[in-house]
N, C-alpha and C positions, 0 to 999 in steps of 0.2 A: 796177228800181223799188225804193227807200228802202221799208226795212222798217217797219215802228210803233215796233221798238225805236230805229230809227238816223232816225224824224221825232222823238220824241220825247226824245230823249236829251239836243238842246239845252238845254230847260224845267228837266234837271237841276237848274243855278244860276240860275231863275228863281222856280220853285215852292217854297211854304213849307207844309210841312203840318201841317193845324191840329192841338193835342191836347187832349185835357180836361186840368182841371185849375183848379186857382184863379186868381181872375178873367179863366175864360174863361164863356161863356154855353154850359147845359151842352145849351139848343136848336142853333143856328144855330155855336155857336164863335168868336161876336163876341169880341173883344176889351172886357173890364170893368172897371171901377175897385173892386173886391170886391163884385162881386154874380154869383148864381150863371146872373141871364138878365139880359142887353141889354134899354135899353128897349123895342126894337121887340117883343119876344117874348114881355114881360111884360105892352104895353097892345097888342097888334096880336093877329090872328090867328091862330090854332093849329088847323088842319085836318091838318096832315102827320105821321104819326106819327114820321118821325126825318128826318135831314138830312144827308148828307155831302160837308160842301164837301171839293174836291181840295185847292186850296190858296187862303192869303189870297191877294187883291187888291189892293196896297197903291197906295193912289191915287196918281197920276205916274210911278209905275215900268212898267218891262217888261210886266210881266203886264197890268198896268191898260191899258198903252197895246193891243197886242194884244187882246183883250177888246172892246174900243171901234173900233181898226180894219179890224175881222175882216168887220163887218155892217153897216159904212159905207162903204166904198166898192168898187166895181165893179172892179177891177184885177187883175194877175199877183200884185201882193204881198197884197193882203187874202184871195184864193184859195189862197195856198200858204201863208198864218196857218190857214185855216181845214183844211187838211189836216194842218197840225201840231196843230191842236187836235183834230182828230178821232182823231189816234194817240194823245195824254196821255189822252184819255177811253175810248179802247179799252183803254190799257195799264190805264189805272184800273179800270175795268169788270170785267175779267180777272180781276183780282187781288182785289177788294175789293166786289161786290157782294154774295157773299152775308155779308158783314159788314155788309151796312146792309140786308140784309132781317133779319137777326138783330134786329138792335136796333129795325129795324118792327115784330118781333112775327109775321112768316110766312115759311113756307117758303121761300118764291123768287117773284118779281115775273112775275106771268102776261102784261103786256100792257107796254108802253113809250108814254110821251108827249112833247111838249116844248111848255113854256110858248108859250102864244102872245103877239106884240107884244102893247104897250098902245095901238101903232097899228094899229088895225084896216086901213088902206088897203096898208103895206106887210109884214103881216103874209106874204103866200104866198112872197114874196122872200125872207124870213130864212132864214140858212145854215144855222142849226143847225138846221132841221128839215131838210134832205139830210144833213145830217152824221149825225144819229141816225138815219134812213132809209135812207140808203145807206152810208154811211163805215166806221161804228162798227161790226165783226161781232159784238162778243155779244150788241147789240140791235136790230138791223138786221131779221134776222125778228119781231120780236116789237113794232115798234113800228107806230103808228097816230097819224093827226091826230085825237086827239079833242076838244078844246076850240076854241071861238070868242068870242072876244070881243064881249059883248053891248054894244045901245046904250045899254047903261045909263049916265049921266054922272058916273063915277068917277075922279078923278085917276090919272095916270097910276102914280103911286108909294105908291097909297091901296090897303087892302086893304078887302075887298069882297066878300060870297056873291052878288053882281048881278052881278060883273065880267066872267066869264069862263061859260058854260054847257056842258056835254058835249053831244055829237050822237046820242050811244045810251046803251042800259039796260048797265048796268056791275055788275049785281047779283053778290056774290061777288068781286069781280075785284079783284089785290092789285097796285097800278100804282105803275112807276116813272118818274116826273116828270122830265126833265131840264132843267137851264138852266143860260146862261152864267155870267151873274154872280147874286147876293144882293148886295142892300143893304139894306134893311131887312125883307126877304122877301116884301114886301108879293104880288108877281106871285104866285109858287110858292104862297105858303098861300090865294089866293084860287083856283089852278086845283084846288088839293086840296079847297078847299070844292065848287066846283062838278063834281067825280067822289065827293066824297061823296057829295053832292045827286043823282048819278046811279046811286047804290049799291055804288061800289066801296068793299070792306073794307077794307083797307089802302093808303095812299098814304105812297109815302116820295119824299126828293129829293135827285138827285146836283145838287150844282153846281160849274162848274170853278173859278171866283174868289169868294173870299166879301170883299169890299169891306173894306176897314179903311183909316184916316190915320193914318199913324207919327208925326204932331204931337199926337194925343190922351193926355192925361194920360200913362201909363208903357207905348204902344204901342210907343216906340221898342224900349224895354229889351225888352219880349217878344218883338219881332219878333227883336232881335238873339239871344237866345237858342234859337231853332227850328234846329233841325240841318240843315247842310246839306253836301253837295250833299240835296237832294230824294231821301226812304226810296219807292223804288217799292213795297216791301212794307208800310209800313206804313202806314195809316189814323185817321181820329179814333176808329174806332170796334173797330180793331181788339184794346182792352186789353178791349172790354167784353164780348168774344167769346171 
């Protein structure tokens, strides 16, 4: 059996990893035209207290396409996408969480979740809740389905304290949100409203693609500047640690 190091090793020359810095958004690590937060971040919601994408997303490329064909179709290849992503997100984990509970503000992430669909019908099919359930070992024990998507009628890519509700009392509890992609964050800061809402103290969130188009303003040039192959040791968060 393929180790995590020798599933994830491909993504090497796939993955870009995001860094702070100027005009980067110093929430989510959008890509900006000199400002220090993306619009979604500055008019949208703010319930998580930190964010650590793996790496960008860049629409049409590699990653993007994996990402999109991971949890759409039923096959040998969307299955063994979905075990290659589960060893980038262990390898990440491994290495780099307790750098995003630092920059949360608490010790260490007591409980694990993962965003649920915005399609209520096929939500219990999504892969990534097996993949942080079963896959991923450093959160594997520690993870739970705790949010459900309410009937409330909210767009799908709308952020929202209606959208998402917890299923228990979360009083004290310092939770780690997982999800595939961010695009404008809207999913992730609406499940952290609704485990606020249920009393957990800290919420932070790993995401594996943070969405970005290398046609916008001076994407191209930033993107070309990110070091590559892909630093497994280092993180967005890792300078601030």
């Amino acid at each position: 059996m393929a180790s995590v190091a020798e599933l994830s090793a491909p993504y090497g020359n796939l993955l870009l990893g995001p860094r702070p810095g100027r005009d980067v958004c110093r929430v989510c690590f959008n890509l900006t035209d000199g400002y220090d937060r993306c619009y979604a971040c500055a008019h949208g919601g703010r319930a998580l207290d930190a964010v650590a994408p793996i790496s960008y997303s860049v629409a049409g490329e590699q990653l993007h396409h994996v990402l999109a064909t991971y949890k759409r179709r039923a096959d040998a290849v969307s299955r063994r996408m979905g075990v290659e992503l589960a060893a980038v997100l262990w390898r990440f984990l491994a290495l780099h969480e307790g750098c995003l509970a630092t920059a949360a503000g608490t010790p260490a992430f007591t409980i694990v979740t993962t965003v649920p669909s915005s399609d209520r019908i096929h939500d219990d099919a999504h892969p990534l809740h097996a993949i942080a359930g079963e896959l991923v070992a450093p959160v594997r024990g520690r993870h739970a389905r705790l949010l459900r998507r309410t009937e409330s009628p909210v767009a799908a890519h709308a952020y929202s304290t209606e959208k998402f509700v917890a299923d228990r009392d979360l009083a004290g509890e310092a939770v780690l949100v997982i999800d595939d992609t961010w695009t404008t964050g809207a999913n992730a800061q609406s499940a952290a409203a609704a485990l606020k809402a249920a009393g957990a103290a800290t919420v932070a969130a790993v995401v594996i693609g943070r969405h970005v188009n290398r046609a916008w303003h001076h994407n191209d040039e930033q993107i070309r500047g990110l070091p590559q192959p892909f630093d497994w040791t280092h993180c967005a968060h890792c300078g601030d640690t």
